[in-house]
N, C-alpha and C positions, 0 to 999 in steps of 0.2 A: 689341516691335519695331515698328516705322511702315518699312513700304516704300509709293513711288514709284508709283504707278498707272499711271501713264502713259496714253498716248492712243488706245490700240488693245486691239480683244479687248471695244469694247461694242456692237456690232452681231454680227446674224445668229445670235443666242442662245445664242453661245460662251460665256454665263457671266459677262458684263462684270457691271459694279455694282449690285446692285438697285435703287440709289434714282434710277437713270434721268442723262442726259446733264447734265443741268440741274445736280444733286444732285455730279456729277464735276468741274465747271468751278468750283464753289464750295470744292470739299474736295478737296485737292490728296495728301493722303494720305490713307492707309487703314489704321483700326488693327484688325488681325485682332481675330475673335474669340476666346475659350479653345479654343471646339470646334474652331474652322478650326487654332489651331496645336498643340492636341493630337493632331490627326489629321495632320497635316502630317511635326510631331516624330513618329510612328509608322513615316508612308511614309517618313520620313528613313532609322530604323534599319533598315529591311526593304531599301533601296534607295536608296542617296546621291545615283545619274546614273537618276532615272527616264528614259524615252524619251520622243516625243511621244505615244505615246498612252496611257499612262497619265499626264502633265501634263492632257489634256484630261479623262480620267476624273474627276482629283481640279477642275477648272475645273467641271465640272456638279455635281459633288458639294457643294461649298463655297462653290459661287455665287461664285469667281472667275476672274478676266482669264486664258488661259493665260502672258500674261508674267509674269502676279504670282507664279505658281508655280513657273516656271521662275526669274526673282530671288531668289524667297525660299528654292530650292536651291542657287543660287549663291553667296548669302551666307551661310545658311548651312555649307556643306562649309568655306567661307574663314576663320568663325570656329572652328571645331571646329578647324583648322588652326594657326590662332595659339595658340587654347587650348594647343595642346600641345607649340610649341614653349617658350610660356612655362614651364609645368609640366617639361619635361627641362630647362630649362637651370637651374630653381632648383633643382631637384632634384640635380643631377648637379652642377654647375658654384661655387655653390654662390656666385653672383652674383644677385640682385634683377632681373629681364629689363629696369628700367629703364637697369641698365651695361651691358647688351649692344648691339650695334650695331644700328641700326634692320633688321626684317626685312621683305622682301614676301612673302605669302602664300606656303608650301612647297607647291612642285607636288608630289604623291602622286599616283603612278601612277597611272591609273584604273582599278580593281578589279570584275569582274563580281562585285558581291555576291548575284546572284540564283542561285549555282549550287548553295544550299541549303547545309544546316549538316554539320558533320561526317559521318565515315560511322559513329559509335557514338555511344552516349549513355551513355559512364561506368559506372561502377561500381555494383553494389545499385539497377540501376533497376526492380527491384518482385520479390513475393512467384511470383510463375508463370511460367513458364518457354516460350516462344515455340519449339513445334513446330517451325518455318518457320525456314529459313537468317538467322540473326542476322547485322543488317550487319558488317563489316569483316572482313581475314581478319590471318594474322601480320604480312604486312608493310603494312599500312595504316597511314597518316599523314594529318594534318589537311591540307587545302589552306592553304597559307599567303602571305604578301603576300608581294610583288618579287619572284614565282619569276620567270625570264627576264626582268624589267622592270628598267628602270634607276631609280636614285635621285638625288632631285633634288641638285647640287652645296650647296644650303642645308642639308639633313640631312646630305652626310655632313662639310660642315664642321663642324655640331654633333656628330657620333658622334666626331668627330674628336678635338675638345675632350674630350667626355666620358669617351674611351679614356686622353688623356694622365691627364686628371687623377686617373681611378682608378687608373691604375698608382703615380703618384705618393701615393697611399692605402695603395696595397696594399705597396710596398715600405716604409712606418714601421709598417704592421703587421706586415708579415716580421724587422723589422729592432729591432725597440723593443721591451723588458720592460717593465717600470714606468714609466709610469702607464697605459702601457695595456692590459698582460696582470697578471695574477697567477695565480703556481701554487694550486691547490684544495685546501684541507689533508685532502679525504675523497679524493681519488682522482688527485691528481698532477698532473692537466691543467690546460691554459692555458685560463683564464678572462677574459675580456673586460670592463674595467671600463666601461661603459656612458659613466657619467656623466665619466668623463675621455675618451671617444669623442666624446661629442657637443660637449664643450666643443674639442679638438681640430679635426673634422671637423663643423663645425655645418651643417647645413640648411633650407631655408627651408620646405623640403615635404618634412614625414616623415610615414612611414601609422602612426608610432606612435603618435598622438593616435589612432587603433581602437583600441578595447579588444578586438579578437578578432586583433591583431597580435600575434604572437612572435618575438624575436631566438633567432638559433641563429650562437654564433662559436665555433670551433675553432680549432688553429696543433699542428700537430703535425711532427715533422723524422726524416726517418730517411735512409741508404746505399740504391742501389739497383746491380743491376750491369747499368747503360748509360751512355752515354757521351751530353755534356748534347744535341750535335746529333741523335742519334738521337732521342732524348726529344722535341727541338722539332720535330722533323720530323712525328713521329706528330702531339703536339698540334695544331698547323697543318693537320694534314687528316682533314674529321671521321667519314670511314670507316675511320680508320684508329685515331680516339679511340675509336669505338664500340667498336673490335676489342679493344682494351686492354683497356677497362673493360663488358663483357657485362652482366657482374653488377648495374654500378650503370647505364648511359647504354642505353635502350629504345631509342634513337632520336635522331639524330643529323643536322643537314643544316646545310649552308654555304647562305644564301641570297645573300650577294653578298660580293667580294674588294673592300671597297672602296681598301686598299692590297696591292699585293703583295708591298712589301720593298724594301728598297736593293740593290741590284747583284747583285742574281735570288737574294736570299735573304730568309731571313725576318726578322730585323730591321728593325721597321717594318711589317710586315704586321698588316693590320686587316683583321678579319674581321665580317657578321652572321651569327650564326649561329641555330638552332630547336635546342634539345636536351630531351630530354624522363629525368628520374633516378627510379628506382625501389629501390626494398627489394623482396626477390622476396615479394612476399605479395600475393595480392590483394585484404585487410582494409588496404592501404595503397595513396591514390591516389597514381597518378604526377604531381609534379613537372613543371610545363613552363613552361621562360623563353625568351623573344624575349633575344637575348643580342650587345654584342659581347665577340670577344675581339683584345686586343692584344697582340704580341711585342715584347722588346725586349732588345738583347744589352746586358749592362751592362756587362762587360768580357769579356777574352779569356777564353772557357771559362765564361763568364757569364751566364745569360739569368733573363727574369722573362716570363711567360706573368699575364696577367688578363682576367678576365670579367667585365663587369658590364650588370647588362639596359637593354634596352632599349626602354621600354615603350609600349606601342599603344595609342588611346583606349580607356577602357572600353565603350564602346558601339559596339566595332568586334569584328565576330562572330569577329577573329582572336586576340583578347586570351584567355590564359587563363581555361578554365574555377575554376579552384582557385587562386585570384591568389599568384605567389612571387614576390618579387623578389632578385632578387641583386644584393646590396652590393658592392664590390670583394671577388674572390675569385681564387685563382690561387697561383701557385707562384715558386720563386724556385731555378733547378737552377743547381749549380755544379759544375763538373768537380772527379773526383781522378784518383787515382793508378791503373793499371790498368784504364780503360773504364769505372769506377766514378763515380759523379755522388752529391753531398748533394743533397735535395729536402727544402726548406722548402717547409710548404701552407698554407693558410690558408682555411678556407671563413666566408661571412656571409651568410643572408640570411634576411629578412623574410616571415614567412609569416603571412598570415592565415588559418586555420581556416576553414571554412564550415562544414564539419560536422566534430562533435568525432572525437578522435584514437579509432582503439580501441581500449580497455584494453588488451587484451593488450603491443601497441605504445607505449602513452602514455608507460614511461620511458624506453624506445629512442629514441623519437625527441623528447622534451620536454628530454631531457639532452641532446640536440645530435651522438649518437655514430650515430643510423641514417643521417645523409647526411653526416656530418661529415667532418672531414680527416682522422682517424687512420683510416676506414674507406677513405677514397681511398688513402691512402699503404699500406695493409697490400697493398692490391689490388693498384697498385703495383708494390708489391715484388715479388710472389709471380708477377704475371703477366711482370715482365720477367726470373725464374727461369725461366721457362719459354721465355720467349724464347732463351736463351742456350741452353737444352737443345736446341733445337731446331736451335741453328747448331752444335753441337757434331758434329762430322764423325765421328768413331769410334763404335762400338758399345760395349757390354760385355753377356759373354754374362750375368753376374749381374741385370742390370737387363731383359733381353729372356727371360731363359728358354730363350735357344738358338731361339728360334723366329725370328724375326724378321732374316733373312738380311745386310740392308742398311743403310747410313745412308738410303740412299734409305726404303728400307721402313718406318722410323722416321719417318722424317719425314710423310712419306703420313697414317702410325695418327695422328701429333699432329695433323696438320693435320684427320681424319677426325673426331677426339673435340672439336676446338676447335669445330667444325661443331655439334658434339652440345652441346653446350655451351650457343653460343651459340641454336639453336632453343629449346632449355629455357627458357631465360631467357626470350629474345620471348616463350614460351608462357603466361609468369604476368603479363604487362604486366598495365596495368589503364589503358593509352592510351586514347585516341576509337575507335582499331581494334578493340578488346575490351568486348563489353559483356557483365558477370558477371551469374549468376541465381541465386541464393541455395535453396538446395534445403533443407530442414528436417528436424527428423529423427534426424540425426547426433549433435549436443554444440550448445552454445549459439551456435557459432560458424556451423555449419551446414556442406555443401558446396555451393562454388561453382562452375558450369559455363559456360563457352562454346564457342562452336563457329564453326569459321569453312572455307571452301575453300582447300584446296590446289592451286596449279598447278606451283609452284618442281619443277625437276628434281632437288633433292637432297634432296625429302618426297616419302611416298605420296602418289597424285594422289586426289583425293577430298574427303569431309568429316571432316575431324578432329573428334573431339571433347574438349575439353580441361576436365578437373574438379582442384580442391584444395577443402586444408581446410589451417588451422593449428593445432595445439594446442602447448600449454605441460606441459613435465615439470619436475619437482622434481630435475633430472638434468645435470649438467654438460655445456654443449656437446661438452667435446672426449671425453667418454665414449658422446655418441650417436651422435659421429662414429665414431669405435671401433668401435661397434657394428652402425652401418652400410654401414662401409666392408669389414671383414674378412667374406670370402666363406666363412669355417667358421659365423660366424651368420648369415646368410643367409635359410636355411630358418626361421628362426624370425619374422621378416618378409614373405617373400615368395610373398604366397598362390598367386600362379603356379606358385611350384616344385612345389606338394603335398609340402613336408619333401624333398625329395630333394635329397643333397650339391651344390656346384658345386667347380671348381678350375680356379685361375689357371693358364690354359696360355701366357699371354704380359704381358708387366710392362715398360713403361717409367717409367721417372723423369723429374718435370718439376722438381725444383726437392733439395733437401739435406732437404726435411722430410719422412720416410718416408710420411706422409698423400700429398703431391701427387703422383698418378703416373694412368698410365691402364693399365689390365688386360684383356682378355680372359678370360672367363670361358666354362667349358663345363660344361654339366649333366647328371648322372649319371641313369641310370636313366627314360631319358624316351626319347617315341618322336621326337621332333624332333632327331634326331642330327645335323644339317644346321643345323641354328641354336645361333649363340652367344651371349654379351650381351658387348658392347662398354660399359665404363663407363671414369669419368674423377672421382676424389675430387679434394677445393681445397682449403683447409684455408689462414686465417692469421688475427692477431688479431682479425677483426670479424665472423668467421662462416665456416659450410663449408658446401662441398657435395658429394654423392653423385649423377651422375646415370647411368641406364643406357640401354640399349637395345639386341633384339635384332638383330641382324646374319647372314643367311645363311654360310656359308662360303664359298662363291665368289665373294660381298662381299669377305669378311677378305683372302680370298686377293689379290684382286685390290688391296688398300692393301696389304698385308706384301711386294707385292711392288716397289713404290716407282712403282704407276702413279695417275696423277690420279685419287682418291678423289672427285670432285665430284658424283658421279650417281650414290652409292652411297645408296639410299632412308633417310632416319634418321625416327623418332618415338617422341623419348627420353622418359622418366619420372624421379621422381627423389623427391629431399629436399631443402631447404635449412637450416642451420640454426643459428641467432644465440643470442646472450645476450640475456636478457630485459632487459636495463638497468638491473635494479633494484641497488641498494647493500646488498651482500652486508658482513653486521657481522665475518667472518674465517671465509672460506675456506682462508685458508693461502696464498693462491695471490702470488708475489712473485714481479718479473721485472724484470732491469734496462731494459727498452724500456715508455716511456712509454705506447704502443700498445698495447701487452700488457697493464701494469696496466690501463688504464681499460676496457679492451673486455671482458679476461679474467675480470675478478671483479663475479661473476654468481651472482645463485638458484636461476635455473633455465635452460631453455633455450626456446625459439619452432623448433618445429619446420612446415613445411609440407612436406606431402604433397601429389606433384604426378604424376596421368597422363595420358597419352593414347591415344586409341583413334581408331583409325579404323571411321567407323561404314557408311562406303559408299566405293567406288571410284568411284563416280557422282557427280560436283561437284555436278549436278543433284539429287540425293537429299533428301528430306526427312528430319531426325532423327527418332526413334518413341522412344514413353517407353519401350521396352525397354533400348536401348541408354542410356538416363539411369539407370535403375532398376541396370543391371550395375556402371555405373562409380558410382554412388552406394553399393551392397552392396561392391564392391571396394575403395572407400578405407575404408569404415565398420570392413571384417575386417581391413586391415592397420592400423587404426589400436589396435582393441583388442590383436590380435598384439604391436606394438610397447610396449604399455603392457604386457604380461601380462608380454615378457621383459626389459621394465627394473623390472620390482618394482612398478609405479606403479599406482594407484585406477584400477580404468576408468571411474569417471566423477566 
């Protein structure tokens, strides 16, 4: 690049020209050197709006004018700006930027990029383990662009474009068999025929010219019992999508409303949003898109919900660490009869690897079924069973035990275990807020621990310390679910009890599948007569869970009696646990719901074992390898436990 010199900045040994006034008045431009613009491109990524005193820094350094530095930031921020609205709109729009309308430079907010990089550094970041409070804690989030700032009216006329036309995407995917779906003759599921995709939907700029890019397409349809405005309702607000889906969404935030809807509803509402999707394991990185999403009522009782990314330079410190894109992806909810809605899904997107999958995971998620749509829509289901349980006003003493006095009181325990629930889940992130440390030892897999402070009023206050492992059994998901849901084995897992009975003294149902429900549990022959364990099983086609945690009584009491359960202290433990993905040659296992078949028929199972301890009530505390060494001996004995009494190799 040749900039402009101009006529100031060569006096008083500001760094003007070296070849003197003479040498300026002859050569009207100045063509940087390598060094001057590789250092330049350097301070660029560190700092796009340097200030005036580091421009003068880099003017002594490089032996130039402070204007030159100051232009050559200007123009450059302006092309990185073009760059990339050309790249969204071929991308997205699916127009050559020469048909688009001339643009002027998009104003972008101006971003203090100096306030340093996230508050973790991901997953497996080395063999030893950091004494010293590790950055971020459960609720930690990446700082991300346009928080409170506005967007320039040129982006969101772009975003604007790019919403219509993926919904228009997304509804002939919703809508259309052949040529663009076909059923899989090993396992029933709708498969994506590529080469009638791209001929269809062609683009000018696809990441599939990477050979380390993977397509993942899914479309799976099932009943749900909600009605379709409730549904958009939640999707529309993303504290309320988070709340839905625990399991799969870490993390969740609306950065800007850039429509709100026609006539204060949501048809027509555009949103950007941040969300970050996880598989509960921490051998699995989390998932994170710059995203928008758009609403659209298609007719009476009708609507189509789509998401598709939105993406940031790469050289902008807000871009995904583990690059995923999302292709049109979204839902298609249509009212029935009785409150009852169909939900057509469709998920697609682009992932490039950077580091390979691992094993254990690799056919879960290479087969498209660990972030896929049948795994959304099982969720779905199962979580809006519970919803309805919840609005269900009457009691029964068969489902409560006789204990549990109230609807009120019922409601309190659900809302208390959704609580538990949700903590567990945040506990296995593997976000920027969580940095894991691989402890050795164990199995090949190892245990991974972090640790983070608590302040939230509804955890001990302190330092948590949070450890799992995952192993694989030669054992049917829903037999280890069996086995660790029914509180008569128990003891035969849980080294806390020391073999001593427990029994269910309180049972709610969340849903028609005897698995989904939350219990009360109390323990025989122990001197903690005063403590109970509050848990909550989940159980549908794409995996279950078991999680627990102890609860005083005057806790219990205080939910059973239908008052605000919000301050009641939880730090639950647990299980999660999936099919291994692999293609089982005949199980026997046969289901008329599509979901079922392909999630259901499996070799083995992915189990993760997940605890926590609180290692100080002191925020300020440092962790000691004592408390690393218990909770690393602790998972190490429930894990053999668990293998001795399902029959399986301990090693």
């Amino acid at each position: 690049m040749e900039y402009g010199s101009g006529g100031g900045g060569g006096s008083g040994g500001s760094g003007g020209d070296p070849d003197g006034s003479d040498s300026r008045r002859k050569k009207r431009y100045h063509r940087h050197t390598a060094h001057q613009i590789q250092r330049l491109e350097g301070m660029f990524k560190e700092c796009p709006h340097p200030d005036e005193k580091q421009r003068l820094q880099l003017s002594r350094e490089l032996s130039l004018a402070p204007r030159q530095i100051k232009f050559w930031f200007q123009n450059r921020r302006t092309q990185m700006k073009l760059d990339r609205v050309s790249s969204i709109a071929a991308k997205y729009i699916g127009r050559p930027i020469s048909q688009l309308p001339p643009v002027q430079p998009v104003h972008i907010s101006s971003l203090d990029l100096s306030m340093g990089s996230f508050g973790g550094q991901g997953m497996g970041s080395g063999p030893s383990l950091d004494l010293d409070l590790l950055p971020g804690s459960s609720s930690a989030m990446p700082i991300m662009p346009f928080q409170g700032t506005g967007i320039s009216d040129m982006d969101k006329s772009l975003m604007a474009d790019v919403a219509a036309n993926a919904l228009d995407e997304l509804l002939r995917l919703l809508q259309t068999n052949e040529p663009l779906w076909m059923k899989s003759t090993t396992d029933g599921r709708d498969v994506l025929n590529l080469e009638s995709y791209e001929r269809i939907f062609p683009r000018a700029n696809s990441h599939l010219k990477n050979p380390n890019v993977r397509i993942e397409a899914s479309r799976d349809s099932g009943v749900v019992i909600m009605n379709s405005l409730a549904l958009v309702d939640i999707f529309m607000d993303s504290n309320k999508w988070m709340e839905l889906f625990p399991t799969i969404v870490s993390m969740a935030r609306t950065l800007e409303v850039l429509s709100s809807g026609m006539m204060g509803g949501h048809s027509g509402s555009l949103q950007l949003m941040y969300g970050e999707l996880q598989v509960l394991s921490p051998l699995v990185p989390t998932r994170e898109f710059y995203f928008l999403r758009y609403c659209q009522q298609i007719e009476q009782g009708s609507w189509a919900i789509v998401d598709v990314s939105y993406d940031f330079p790469r050289d902008n410190q807000f871009a995904p660490q583990n690059p995923s894109h999302r292709l049109p992806s979204g839902c298609l909810i249509q009212d029935m009869p009785n409150g009852y809605s169909k939900v057509t899904w469709v998920e697609h997107v682009e992932i490039e690897d950077k580091t390979p999958t691992h094993r254990l995971y690799r056919d879960l998620i290479h087969r498209g079924l660990a972030f896929g749509a049948e795994r959304w829509l099982a969720t779905l289901q199962r979580m809006c069973e519970r919803f309805a349980c919840l609005m269900v006003k009457g009691t029964s003493t068969r489902d409560l035990g006789g204990v549990i006095p109230s609807p009120d009181g019922k409601r309190s325990m659900m809302k208390l275990a959704q609580r538990m629930v949700n903590n567990f889940c945040a506990s296995i992130s593997t976000s920027n807020g969580h940095r894991w440390t691989t402890l050795s030892g164990l199995n090949e897999v190892g245990v991974r621990v972090t640790i983070h402070k608590n302040t939230d009023p509804g955890q001990p206050n302190g330092v948590v310390l949070s450890a799992a492992t995952t192993i694989w059994l030669p054992v049917s998901p829903q037999n280890v679910f069996n086995f660790f849901r029914d509180e008569r084995t128990r003891p035969q897992w849980d080294v806390l009890s020391n073999g001593n009975a427990v029994q269910e003294v309180a049972h709610i149902a969340n849903g028609p599948h005897p698995g989904n429900c939350i219990s009360v549990l109390r323990a025989f022959n122990t001197s903690q007569n005063n403590m109970l364990i509050l848990q909550e099983s989940c159980i549908d086609s794409s995996g279950s869970l078991v999680i627990y945690c102890p609860v005083d009584l005057p806790a219990i009491n205080i939910a059973m009696s239908g008052e605000d359960p919000s301050y009641i202290p939880l730090l639950p433990s647990g299980f999660t646990i999936s099919p291994d993905g692999r293609q089982d040659q005949g199980d026997g296992a046969s289901s008329s719901s599509s979901t079922t078949a392909s999630m259901g028929r499996s070799g083995g199972s992915l189990i993760t074992v997940v605890f926590q301890i609180l290692v100080s009530s002191l925020p300020s505390a440092k962790l000691n390898l004592e408390s690393v060494t218990t909770v690393n001996n602790l998972i190490g004995n429930t894990v053999q436990q668990i293998k001795a009494a399902l029959n399986c190799p301990s090693s």
